[in-house]
Backbone as CSV, one residue per row, in Angstrom:
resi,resn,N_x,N_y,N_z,CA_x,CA_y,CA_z,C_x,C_y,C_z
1,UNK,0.838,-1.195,0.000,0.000,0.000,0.000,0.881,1.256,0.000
2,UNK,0.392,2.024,-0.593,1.410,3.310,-1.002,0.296,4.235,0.229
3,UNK,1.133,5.548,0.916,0.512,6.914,1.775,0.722,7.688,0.656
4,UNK,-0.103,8.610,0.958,-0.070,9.498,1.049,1.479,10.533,0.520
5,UNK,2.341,10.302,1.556,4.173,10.467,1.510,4.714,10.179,0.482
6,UNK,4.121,8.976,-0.330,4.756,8.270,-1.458,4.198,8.694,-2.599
7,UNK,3.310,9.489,-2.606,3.082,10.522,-4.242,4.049,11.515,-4.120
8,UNK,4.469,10.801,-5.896,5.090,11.781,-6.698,4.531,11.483,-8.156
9,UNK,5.347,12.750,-8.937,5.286,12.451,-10.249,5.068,11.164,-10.931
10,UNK,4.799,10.471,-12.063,4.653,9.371,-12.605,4.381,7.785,-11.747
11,UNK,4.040,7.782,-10.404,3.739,6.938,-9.442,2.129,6.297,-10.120
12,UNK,2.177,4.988,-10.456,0.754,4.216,-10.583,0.077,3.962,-9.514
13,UNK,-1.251,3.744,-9.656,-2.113,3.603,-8.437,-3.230,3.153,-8.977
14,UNK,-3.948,2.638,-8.092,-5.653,1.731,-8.272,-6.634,2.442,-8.065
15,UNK,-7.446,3.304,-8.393,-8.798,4.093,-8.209,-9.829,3.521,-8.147
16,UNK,-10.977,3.023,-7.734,-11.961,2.390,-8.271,-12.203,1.456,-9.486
17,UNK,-10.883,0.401,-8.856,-10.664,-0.389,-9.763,-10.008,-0.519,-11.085
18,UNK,-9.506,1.048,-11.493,-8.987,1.785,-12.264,-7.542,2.026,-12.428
19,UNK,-6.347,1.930,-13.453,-5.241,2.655,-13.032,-5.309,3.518,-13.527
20,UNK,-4.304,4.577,-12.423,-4.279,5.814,-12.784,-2.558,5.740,-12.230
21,UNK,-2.089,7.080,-13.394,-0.473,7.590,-12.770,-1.060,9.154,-12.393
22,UNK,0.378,9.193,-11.711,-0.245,10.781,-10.965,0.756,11.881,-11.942
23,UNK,0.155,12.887,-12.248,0.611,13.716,-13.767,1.032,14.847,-12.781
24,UNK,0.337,15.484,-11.937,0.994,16.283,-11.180,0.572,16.530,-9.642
25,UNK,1.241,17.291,-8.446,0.983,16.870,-7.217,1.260,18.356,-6.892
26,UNK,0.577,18.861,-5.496,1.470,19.644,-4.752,0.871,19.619,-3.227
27,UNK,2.111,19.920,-2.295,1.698,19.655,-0.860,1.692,20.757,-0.711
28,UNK,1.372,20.982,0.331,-0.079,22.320,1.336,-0.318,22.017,2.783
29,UNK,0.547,22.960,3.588,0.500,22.694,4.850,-0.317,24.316,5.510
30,UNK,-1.910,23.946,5.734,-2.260,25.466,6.296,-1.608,25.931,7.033
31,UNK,-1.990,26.714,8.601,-1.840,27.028,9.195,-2.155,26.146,10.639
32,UNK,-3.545,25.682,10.457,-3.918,24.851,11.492,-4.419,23.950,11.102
33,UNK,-4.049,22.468,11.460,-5.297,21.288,10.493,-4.084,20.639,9.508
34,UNK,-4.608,19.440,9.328,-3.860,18.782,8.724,-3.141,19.067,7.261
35,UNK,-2.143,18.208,7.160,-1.635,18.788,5.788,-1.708,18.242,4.683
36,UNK,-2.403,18.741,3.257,-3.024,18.698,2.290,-2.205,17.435,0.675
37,UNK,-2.368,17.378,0.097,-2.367,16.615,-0.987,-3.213,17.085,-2.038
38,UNK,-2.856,17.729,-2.955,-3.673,18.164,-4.262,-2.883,17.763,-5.101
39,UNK,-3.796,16.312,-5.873,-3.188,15.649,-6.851,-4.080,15.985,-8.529
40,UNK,-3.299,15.302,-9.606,-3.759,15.617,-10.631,-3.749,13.777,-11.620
41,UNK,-4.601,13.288,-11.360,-4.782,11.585,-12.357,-5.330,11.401,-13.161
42,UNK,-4.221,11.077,-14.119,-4.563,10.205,-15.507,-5.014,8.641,-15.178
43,UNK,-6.499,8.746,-15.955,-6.962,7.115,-15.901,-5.735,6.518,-17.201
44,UNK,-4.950,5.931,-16.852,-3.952,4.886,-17.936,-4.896,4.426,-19.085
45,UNK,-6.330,3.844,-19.021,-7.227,3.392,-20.260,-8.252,4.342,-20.452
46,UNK,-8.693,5.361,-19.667,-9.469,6.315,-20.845,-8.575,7.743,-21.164
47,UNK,-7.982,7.863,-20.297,-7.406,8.930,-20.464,-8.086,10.163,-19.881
48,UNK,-8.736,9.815,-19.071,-9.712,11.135,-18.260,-9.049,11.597,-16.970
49,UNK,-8.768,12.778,-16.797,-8.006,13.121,-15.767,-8.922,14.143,-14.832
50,UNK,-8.379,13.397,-13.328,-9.087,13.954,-12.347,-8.208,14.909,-11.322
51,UNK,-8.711,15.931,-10.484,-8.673,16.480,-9.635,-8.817,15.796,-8.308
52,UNK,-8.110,15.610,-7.306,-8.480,15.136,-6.007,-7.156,15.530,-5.217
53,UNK,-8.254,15.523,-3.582,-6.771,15.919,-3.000,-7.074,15.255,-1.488
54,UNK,-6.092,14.972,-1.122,-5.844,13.853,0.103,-5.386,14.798,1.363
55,UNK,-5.904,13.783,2.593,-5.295,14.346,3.686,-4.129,13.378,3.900
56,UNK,-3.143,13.656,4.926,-2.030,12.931,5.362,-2.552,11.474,6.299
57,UNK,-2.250,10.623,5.642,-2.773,8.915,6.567,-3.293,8.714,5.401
58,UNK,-3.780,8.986,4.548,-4.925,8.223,3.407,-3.938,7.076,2.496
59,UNK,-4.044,6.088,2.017,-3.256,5.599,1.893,-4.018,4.910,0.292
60,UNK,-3.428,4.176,-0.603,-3.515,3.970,-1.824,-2.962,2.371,-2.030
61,UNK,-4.028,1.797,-2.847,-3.324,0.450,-3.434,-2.379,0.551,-4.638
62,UNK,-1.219,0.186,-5.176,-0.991,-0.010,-6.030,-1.154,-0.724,-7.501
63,UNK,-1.005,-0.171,-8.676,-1.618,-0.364,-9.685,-0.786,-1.471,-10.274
64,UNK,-1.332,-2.941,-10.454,-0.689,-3.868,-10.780,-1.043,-4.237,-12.085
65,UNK,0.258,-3.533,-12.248,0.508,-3.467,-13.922,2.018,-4.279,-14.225
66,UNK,1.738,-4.788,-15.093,2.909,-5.726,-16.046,3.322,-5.369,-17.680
67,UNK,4.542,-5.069,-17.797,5.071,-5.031,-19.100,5.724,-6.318,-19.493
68,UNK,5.397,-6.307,-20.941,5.818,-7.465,-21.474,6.054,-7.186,-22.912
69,UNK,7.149,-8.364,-23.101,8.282,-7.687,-24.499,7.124,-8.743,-25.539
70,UNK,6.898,-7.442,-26.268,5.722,-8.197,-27.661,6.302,-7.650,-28.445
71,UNK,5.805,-8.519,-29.694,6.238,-8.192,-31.320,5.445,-7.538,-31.631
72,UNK,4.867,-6.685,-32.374,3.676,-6.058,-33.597,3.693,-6.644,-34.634
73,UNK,2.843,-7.375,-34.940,2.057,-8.490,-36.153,1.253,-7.579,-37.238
74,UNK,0.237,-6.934,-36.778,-0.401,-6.541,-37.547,-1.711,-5.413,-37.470
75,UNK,-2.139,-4.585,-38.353,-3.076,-3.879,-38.034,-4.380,-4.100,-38.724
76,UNK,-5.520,-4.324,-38.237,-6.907,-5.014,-38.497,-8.093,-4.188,-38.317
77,UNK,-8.440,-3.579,-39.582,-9.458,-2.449,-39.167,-9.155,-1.235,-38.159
78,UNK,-9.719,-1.216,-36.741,-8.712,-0.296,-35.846,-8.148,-0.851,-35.075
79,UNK,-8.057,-2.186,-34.914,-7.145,-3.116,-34.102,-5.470,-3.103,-34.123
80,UNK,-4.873,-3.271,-33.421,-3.469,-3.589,-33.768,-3.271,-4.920,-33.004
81,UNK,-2.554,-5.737,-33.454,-2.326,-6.969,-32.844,-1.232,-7.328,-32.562
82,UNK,-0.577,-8.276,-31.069,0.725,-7.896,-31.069,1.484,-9.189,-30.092
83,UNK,2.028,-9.768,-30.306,2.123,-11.528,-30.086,3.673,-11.229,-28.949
84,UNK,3.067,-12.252,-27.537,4.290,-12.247,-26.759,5.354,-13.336,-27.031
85,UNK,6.526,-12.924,-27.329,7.719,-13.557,-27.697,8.031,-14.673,-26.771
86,UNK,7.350,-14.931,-25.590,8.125,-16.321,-24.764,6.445,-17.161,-24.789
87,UNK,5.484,-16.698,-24.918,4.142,-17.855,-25.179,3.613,-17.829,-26.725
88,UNK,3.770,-16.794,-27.294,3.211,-16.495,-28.576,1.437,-16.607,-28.058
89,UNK,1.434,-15.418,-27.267,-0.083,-15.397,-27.239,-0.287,-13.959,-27.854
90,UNK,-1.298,-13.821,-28.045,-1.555,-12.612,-29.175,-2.466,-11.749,-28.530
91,UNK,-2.297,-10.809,-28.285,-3.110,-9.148,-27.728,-3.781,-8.569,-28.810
92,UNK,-4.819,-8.104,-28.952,-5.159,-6.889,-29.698,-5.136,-5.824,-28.704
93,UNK,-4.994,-4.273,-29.602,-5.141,-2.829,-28.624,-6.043,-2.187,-29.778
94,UNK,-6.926,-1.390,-29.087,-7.636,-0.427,-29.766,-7.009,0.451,-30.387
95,UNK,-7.198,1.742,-31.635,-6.180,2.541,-31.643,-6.125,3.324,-31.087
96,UNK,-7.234,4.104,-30.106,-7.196,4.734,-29.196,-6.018,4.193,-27.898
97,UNK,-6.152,3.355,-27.938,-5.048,2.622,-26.639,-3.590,2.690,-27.372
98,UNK,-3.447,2.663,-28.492,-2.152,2.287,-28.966,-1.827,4.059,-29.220
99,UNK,-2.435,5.002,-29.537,-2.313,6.494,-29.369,-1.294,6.533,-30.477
100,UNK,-0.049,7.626,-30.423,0.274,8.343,-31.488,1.979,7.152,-31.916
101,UNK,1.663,6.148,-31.057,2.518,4.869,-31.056,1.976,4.476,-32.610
102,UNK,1.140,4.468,-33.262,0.647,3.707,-34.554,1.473,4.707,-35.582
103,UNK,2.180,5.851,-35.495,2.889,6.037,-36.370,4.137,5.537,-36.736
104,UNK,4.683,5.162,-36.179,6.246,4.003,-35.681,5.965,2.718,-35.812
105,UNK,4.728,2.017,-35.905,4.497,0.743,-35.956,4.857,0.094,-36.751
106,UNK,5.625,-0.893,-37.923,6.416,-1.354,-38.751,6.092,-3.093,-38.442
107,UNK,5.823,-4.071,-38.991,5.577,-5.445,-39.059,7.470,-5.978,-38.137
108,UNK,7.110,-6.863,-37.270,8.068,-7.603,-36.345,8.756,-5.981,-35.485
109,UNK,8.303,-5.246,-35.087,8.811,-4.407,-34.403,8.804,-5.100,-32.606
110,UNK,9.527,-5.012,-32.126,9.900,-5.551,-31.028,9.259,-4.095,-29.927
111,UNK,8.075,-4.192,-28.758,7.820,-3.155,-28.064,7.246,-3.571,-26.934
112,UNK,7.223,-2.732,-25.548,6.724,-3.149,-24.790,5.177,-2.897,-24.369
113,UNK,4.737,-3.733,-23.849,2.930,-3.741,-23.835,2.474,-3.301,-22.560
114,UNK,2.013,-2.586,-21.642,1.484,-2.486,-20.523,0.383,-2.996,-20.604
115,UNK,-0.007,-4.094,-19.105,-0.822,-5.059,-19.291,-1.342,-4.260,-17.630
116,UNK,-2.576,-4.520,-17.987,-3.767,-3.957,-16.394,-4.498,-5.372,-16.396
117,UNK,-4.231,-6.103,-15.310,-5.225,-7.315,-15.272,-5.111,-8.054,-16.324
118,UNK,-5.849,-8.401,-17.376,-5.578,-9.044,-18.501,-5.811,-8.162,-19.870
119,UNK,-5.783,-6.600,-19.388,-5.561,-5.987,-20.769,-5.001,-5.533,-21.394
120,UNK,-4.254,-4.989,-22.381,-3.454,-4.244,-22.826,-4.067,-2.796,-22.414
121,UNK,-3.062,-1.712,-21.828,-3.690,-0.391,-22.269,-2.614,0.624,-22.639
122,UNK,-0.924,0.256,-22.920,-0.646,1.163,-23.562,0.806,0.169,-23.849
123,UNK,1.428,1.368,-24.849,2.667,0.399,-25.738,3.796,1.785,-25.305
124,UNK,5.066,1.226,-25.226,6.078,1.469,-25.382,7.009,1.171,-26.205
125,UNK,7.704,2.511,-27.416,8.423,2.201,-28.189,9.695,2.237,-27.995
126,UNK,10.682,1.790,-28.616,12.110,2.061,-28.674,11.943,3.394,-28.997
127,UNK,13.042,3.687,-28.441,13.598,5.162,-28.698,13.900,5.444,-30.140
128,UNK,14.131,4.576,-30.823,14.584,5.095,-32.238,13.984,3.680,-32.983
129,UNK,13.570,4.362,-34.579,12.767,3.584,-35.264,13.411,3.540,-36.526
130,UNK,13.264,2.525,-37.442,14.124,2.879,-39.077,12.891,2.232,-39.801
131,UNK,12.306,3.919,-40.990,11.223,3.838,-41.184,11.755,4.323,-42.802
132,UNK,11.258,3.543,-43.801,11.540,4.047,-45.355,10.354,5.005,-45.887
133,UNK,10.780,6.277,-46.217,10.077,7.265,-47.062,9.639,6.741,-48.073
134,UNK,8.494,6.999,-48.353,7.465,6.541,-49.426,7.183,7.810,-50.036
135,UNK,7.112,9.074,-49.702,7.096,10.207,-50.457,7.721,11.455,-50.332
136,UNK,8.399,12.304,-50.859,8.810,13.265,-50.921,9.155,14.179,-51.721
137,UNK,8.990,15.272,-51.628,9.428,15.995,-52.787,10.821,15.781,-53.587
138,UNK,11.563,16.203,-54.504,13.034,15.851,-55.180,13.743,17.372,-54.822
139,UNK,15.096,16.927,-54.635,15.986,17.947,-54.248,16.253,18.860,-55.483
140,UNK,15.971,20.251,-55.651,16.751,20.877,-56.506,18.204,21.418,-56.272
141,UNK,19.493,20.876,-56.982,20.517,20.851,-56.806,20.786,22.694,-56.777
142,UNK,21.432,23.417,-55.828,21.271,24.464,-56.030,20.481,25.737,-55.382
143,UNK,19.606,24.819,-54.887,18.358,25.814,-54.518,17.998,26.222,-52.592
144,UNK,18.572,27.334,-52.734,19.098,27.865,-51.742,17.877,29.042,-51.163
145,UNK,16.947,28.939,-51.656,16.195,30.120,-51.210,15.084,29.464,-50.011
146,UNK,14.582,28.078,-49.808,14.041,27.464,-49.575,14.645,27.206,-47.790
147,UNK,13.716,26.731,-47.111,14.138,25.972,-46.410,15.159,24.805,-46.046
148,UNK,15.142,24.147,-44.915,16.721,23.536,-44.607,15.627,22.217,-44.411
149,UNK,14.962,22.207,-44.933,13.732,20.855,-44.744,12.476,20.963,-45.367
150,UNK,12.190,19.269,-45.694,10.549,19.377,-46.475,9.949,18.192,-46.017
151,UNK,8.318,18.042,-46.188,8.130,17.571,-45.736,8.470,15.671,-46.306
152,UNK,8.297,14.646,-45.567,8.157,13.538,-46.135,7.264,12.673,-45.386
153,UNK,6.777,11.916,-46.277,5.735,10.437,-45.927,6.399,9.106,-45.501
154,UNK,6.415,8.804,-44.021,6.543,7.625,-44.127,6.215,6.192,-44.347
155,UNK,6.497,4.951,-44.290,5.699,3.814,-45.075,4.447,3.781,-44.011
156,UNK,4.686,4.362,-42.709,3.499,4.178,-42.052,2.354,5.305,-42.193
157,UNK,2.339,6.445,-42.931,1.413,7.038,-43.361,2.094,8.400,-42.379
158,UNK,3.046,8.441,-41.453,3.200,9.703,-40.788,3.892,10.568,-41.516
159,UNK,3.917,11.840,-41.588,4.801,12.959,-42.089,5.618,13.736,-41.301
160,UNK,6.849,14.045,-41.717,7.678,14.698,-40.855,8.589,15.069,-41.198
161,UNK,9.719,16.107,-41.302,10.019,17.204,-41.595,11.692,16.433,-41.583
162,UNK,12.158,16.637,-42.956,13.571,16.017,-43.192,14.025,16.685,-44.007
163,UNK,15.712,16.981,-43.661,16.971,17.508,-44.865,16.427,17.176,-46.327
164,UNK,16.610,18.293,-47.138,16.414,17.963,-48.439,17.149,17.032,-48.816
165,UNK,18.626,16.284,-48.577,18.927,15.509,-49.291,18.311,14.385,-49.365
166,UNK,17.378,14.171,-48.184,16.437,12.364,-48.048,15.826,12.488,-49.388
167,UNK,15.769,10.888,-49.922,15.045,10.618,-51.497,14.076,9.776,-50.705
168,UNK,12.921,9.337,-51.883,12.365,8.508,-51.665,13.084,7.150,-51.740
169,UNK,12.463,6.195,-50.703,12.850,4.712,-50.973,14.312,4.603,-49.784
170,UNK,14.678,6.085,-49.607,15.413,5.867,-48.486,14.965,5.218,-46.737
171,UNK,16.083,4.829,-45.798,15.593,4.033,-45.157,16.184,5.293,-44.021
172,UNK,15.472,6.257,-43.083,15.825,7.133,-42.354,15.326,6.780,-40.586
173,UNK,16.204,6.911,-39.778,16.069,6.693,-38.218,15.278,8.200,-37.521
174,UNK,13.770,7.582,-36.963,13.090,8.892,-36.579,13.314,8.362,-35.157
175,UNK,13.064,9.361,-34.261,13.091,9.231,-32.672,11.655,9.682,-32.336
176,UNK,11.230,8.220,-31.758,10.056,8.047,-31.235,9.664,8.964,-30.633
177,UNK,10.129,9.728,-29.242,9.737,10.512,-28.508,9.290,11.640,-28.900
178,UNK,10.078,12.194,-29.854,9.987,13.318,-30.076,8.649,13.590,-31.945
179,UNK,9.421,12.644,-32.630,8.743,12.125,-33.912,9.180,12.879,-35.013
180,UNK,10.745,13.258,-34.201,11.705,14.006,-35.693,13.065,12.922,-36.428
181,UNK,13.278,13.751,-37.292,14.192,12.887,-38.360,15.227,13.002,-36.881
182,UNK,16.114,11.687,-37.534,17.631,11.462,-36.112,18.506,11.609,-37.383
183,UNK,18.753,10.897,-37.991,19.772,10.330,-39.074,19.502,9.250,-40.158
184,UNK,20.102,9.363,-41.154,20.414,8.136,-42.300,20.455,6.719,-41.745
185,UNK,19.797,5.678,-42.631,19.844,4.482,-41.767,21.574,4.404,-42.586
186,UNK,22.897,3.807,-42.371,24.053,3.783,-42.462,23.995,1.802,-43.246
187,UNK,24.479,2.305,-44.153,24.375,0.371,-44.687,23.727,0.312,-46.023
């Protein structure tokens, strides 16, 4: 059981059966009377965030959650489907659950799954992805009046902002976190 004492930033927890992480916190000691807890929670599966605030003794279950190293198989209408590497049992996630993760998604991508009870409700990517451009404009040799970037399409349908020298059919390393060009895939 987690107090009260033990919120901080990014800490999971059980709400009404619910997980939630805590997005932001601040303590508050009046003058007279106990001292305060004003927290800020993200539900982990809808994404609805609440207001609440605790006195000191209140105490919290922890949110028993499990990650597990899955492959990405495939995408099915709005499904994504995604098979664990030591049983080969197979997850689907909504795309709402899989969020702005479906732009990085690539067939045998290796990622981690956050599991609530027996569900999936969110994915973790590698930090860096190697994704081949499917569209882009062509470099004019010369042409200097322009920007230091244009846009391009990747095979997964995302767009994002790369050196004119990238061609199409090239194979370029984006960083997940952020969802900008890193570098040339090298090879």
């Amino acid at each position: 059981m987690y107090t009260v004492a033990d919120l901080k930033k990014g800490l999971k927890l059980t709400l009404d059966g619910a997980p939630y992480v805590v997005v932001a916190f601040e303590f508050s000691k009046p003058g007279k009377g106990q001292a305060l807890y004003r927290t800020k929670l993200k539900n982990m599966i809808s994404g609805v965030t609440l207001d609440r605030t605790y006195r000191s003794g209140e105490t919290f279950e922890p949110a028993s959650l499990e990650e597990r190293r899955m492959q990405y198989l495939y995408k099915e209408d709005t499904h994504y489907t995604f098979m664990d590497n030591q049983t080969f049992e197979q997850v689907q996630m909504s795309e709402d659950a899989v969020g702005d993760a479906k732009n990085f998604l690539i067939d045998n991508l290796e990622v981690d799954i956050l599991i609530f009870g027996e569900k999936a409700i969110g994915v973790t990517l590698p930090n860096f992805v190697n994704l081949r451009v499917v569209q882009t404009d062509p470099w004019v040799k010369g042409d200097t009046s322009g920007s230091d970037s244009k846009p391009a399409t990747m095979e997964t349908g995302y767009v994002l902002r790369v050196p004119p020298f990238i061609e199409e059919g090239e194979m370029i390393v984006v960083d997940t976190r952020t969802g900008e060009y890193s570098t040339r895939v090298k090879g």
